[in-house]
DSSP file (Angstrom, degrees, kcal/mol; ACC not computed):
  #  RESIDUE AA STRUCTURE BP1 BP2  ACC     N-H-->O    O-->H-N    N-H-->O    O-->H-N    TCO  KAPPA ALPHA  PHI   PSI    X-CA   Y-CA   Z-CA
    1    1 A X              0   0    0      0, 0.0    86,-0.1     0, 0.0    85,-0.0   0.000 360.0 360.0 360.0 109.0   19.9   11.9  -17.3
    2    2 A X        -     0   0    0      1,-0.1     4,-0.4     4,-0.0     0, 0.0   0.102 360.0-101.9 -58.0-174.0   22.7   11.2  -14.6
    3    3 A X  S  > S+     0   0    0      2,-0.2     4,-1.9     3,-0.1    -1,-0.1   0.782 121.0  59.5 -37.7 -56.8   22.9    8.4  -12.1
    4    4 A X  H  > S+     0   0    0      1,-0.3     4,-0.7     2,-0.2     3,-0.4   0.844 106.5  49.1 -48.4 -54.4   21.6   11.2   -9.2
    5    5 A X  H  > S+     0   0    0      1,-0.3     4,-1.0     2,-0.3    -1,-0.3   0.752 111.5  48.4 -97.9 -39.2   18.4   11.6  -11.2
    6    6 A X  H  > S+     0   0    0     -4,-0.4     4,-0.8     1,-0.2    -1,-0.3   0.851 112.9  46.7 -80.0 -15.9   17.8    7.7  -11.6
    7    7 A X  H  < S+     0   0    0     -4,-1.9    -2,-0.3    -3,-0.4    -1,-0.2   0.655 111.7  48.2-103.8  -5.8   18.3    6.9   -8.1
    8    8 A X  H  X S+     0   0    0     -4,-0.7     4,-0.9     2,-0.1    -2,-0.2   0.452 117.7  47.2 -77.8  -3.7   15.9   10.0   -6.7
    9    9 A X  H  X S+     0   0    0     -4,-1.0     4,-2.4     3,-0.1    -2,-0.1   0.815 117.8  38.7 -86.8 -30.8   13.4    8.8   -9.2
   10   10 A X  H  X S+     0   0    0     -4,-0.8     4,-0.9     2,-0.2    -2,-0.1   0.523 115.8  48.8 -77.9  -5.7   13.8    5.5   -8.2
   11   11 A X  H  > S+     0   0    0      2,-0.2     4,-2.1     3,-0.1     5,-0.4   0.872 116.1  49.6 -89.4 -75.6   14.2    6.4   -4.5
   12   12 A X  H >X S+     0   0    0     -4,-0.9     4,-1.4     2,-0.2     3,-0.5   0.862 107.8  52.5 -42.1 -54.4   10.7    8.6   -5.2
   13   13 A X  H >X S+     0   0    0     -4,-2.4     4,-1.8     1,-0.3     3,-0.5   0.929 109.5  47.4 -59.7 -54.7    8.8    5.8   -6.8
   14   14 A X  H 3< S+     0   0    0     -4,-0.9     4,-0.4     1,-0.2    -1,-0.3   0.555 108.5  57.3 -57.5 -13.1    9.5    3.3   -3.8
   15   15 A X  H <X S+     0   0    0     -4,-2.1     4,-1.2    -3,-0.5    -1,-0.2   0.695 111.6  41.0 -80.5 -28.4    8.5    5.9   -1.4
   16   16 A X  H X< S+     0   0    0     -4,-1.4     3,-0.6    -3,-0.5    -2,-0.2   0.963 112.1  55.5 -60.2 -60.4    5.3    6.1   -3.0
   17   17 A X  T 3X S+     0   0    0     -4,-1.8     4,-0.9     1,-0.3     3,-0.2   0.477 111.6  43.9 -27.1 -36.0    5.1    2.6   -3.4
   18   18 A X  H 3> S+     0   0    0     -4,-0.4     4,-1.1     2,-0.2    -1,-0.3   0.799 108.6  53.8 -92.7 -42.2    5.5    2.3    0.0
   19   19 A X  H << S+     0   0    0     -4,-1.2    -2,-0.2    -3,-0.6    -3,-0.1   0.163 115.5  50.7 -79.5   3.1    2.9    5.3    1.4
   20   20 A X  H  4 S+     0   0    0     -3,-0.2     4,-0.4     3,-0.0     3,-0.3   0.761 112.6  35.0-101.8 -45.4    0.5    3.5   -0.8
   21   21 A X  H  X S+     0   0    0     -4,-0.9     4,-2.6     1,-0.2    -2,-0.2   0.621  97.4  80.0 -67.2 -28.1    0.6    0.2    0.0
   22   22 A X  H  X S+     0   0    0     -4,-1.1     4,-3.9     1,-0.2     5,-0.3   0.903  85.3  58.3 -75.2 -32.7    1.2    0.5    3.7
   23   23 A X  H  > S+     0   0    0     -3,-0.3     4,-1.9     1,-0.2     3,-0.4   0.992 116.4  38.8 -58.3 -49.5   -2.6    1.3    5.0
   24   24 A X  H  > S+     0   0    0     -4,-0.4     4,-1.4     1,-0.2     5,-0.4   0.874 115.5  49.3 -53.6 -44.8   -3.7   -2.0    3.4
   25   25 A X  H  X S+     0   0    0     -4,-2.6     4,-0.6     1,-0.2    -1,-0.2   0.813 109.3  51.9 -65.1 -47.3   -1.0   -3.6    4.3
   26   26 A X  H  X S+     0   0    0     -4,-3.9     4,-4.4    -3,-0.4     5,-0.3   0.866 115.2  41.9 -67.5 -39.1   -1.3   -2.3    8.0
   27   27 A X  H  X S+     0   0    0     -4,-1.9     4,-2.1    -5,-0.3     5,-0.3   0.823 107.1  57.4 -73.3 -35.2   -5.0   -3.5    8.4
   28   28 A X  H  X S+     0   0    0     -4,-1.4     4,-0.7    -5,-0.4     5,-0.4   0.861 111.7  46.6 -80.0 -29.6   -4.6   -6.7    6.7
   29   29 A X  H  X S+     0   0    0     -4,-0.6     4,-4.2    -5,-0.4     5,-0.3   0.985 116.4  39.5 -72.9 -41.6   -1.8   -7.4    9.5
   30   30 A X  H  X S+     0   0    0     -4,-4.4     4,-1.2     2,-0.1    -1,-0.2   0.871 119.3  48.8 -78.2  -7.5   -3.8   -6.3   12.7
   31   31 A X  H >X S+     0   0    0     -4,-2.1     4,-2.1    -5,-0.3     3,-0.9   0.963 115.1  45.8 -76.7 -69.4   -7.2   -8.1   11.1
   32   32 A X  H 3X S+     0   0    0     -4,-0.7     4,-3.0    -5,-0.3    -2,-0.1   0.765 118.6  44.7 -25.3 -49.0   -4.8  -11.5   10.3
   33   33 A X  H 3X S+     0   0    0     -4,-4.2     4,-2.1    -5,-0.4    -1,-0.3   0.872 112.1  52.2 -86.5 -11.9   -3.3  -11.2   14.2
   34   34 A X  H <X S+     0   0    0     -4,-1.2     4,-0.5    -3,-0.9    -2,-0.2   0.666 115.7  35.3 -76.4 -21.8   -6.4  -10.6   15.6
   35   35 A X  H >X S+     0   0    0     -4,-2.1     4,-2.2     2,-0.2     3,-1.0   0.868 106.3  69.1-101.4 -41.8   -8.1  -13.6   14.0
   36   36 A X  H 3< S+     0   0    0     -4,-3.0     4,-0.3     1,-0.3    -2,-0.2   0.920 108.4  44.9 -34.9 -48.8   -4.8  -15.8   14.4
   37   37 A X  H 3< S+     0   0    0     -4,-2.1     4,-0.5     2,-0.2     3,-0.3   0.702 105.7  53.9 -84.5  -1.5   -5.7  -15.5   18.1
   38   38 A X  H <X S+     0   0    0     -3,-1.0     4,-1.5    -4,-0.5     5,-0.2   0.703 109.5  48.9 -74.1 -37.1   -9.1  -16.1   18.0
   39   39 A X  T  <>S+     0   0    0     -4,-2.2     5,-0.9     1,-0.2    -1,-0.2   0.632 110.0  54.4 -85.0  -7.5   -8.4  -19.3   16.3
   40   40 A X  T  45S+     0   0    0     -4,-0.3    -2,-0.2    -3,-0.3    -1,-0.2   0.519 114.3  42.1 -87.9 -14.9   -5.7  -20.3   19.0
   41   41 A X  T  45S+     0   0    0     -4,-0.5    -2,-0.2     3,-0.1    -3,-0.1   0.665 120.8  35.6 -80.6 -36.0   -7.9  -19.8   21.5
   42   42 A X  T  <5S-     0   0    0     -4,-1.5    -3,-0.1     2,-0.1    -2,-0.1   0.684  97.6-127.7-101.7   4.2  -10.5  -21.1   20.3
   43   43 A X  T   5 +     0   0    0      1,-0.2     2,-0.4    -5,-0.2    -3,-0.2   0.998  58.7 144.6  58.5  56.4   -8.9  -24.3   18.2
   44   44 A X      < -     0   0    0     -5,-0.9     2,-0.6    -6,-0.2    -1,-0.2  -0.866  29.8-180.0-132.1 111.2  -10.8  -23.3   15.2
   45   45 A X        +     0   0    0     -2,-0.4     2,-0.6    -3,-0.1     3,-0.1  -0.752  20.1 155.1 -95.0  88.9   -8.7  -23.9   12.4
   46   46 A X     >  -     0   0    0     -2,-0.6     4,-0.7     1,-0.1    -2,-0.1  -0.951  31.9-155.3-103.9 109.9  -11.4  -22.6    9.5
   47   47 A X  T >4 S+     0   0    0     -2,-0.6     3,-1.0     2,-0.2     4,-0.5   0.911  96.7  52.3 -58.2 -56.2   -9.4  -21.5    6.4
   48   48 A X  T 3> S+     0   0    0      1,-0.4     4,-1.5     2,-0.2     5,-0.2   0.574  96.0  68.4 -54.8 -45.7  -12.0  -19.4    5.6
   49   49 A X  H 3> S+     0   0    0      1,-0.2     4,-0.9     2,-0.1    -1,-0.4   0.906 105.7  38.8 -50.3 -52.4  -12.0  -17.8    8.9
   50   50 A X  H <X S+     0   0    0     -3,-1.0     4,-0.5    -4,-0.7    -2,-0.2   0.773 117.5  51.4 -95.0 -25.9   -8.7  -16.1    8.4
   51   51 A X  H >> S+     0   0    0     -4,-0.5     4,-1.8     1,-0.2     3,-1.5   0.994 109.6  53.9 -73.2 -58.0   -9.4  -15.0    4.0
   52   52 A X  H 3X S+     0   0    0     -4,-1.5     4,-2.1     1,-0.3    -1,-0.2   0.623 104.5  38.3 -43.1 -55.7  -12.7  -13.4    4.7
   53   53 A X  H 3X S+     0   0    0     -4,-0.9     4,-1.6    -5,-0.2    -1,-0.3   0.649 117.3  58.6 -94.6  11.8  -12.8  -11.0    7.0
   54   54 A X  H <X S+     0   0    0     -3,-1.5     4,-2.1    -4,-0.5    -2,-0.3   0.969 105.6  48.3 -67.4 -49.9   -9.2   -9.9    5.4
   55   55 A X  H  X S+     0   0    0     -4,-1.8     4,-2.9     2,-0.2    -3,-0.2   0.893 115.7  46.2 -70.3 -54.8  -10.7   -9.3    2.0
   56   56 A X  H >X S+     0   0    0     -4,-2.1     3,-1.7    -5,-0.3     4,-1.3   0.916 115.5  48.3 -58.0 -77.9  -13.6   -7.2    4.0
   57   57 A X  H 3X>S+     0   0    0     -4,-1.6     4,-3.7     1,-0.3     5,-0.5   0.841 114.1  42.5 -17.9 -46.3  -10.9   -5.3    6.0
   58   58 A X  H 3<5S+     0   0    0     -4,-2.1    -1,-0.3    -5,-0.2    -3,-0.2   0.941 111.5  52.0 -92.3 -21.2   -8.9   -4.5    3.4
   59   59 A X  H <<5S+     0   0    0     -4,-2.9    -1,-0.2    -3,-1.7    -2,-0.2   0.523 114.6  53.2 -57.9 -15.3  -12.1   -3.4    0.7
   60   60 A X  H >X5S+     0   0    0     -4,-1.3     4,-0.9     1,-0.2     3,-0.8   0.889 104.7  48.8 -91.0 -26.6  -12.9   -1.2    3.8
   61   61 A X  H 3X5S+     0   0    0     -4,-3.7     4,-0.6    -5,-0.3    -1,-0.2   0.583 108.0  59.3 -76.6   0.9   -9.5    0.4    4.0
   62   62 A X  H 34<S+     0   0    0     -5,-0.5    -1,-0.3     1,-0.1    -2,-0.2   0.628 109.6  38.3-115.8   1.2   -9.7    1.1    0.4
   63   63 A X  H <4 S+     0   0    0     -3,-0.8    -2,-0.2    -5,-0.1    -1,-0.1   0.583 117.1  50.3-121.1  16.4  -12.5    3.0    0.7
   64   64 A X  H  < S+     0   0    0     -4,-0.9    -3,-0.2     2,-0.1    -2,-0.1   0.840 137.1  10.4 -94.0 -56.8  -11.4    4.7    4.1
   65   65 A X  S >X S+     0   0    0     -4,-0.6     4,-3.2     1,-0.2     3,-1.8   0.379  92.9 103.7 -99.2 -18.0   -7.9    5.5    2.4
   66   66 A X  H 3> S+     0   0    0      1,-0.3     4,-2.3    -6,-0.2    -1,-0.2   0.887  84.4  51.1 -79.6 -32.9   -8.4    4.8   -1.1
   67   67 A X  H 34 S+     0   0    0      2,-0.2     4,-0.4     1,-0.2    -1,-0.3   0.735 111.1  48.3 -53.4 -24.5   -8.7    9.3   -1.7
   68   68 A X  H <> S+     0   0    0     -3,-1.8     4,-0.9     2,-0.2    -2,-0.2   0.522 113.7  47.4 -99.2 -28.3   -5.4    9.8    0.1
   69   69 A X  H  X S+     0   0    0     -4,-3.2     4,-0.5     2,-0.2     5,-0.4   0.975 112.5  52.4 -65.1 -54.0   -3.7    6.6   -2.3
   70   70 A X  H  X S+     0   0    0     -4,-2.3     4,-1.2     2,-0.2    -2,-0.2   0.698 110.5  46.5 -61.3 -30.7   -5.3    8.4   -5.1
   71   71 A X  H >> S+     0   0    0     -4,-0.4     3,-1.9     1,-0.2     4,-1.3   0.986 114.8  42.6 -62.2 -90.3   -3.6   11.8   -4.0
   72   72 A X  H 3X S+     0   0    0     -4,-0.9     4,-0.6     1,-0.3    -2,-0.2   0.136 114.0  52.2 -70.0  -0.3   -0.3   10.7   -3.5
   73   73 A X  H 3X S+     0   0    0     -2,-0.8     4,-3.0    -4,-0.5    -1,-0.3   0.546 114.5  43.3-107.7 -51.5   -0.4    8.4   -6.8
   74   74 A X  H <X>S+     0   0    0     -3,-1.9     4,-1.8    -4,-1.2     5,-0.5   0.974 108.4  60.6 -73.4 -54.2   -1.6   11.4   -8.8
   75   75 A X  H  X5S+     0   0    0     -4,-1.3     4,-2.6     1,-0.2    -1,-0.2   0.832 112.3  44.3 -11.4 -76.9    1.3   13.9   -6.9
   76   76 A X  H  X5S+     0   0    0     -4,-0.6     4,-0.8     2,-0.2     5,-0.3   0.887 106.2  50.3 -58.3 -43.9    3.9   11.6   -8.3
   77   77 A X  H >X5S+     0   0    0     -4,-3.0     4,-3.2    -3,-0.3     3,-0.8   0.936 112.0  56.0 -71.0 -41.6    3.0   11.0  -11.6
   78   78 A X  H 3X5S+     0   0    0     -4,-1.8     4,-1.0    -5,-0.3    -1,-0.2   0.800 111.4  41.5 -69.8  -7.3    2.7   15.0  -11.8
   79   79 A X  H 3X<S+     0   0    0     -4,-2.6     4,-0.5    -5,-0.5    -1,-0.2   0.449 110.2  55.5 -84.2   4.2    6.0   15.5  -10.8
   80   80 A X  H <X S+     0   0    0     -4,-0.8     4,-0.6    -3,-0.8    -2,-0.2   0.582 120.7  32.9 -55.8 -69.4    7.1   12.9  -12.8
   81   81 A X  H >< S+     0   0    0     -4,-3.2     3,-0.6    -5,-0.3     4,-0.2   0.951 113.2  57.6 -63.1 -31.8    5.4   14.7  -15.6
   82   82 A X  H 3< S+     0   0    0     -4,-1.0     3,-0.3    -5,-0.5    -1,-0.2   0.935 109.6  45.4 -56.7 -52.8    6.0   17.9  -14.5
   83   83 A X  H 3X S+     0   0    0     -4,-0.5     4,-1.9     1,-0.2    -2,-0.2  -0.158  79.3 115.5-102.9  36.3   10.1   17.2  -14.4
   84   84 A X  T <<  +     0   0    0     -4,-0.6    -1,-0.2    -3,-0.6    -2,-0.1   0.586  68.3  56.2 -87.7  -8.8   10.5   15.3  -18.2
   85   85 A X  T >> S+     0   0    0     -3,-0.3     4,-1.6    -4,-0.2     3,-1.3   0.886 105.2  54.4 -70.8 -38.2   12.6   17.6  -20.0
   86   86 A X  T 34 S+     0   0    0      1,-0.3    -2,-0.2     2,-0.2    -1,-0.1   0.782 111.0  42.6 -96.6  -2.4   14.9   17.3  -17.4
   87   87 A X  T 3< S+     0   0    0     -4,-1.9    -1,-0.3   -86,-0.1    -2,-0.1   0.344 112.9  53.3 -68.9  -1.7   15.0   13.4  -17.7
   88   88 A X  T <4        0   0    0     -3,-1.3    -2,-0.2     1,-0.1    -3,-0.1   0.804 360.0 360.0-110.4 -22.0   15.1   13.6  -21.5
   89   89 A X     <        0   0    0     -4,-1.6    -1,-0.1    -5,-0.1    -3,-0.1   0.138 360.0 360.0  -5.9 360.0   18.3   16.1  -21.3
């Protein structure tokens, strides 16, 4: 196993990493600015206000998304399995 082959695996695993994470990631940010201004406008600083409907948001985008994570999770780990002789070489 060369250098080439550890930094396209590594390359591949952070692109994954990244195409999984990022729907959750995206929702929890527009839910978070959308309640940041609702609480500057309305001067209601409620802690609770800002955890809650993130925690919903983001349980719904994992069951809106959570079959296309599951895809793209299992894709890498068979090509990861798929191409181990020629990381064990």
């Amino acid at each position: 196993m060369d250098q080439g082959m550890v930094i396209d695996l590594a390359m591949n695993a952070l692109k994954t990493v990244m195409f999984v994470s990022a729907p959750m990631l995206g929702v929890s940010i527009i839910v978070g600015l959308a309640i940041s201004i609702f609480q500057a406008t309305t001067q209601i600083q409620e802690q609770t206000l800002s955890f809650v409907p993130k925690i919903l948001a983001i349980f719904a985008s994992l069951g809106l998304f959570g079959a296309w994570m599951l895809r793209v999770l299992i894709e890498f780990t068979q090509n990861l399995y798929m191409n181990m002789n020629q990381y064990i070489r």
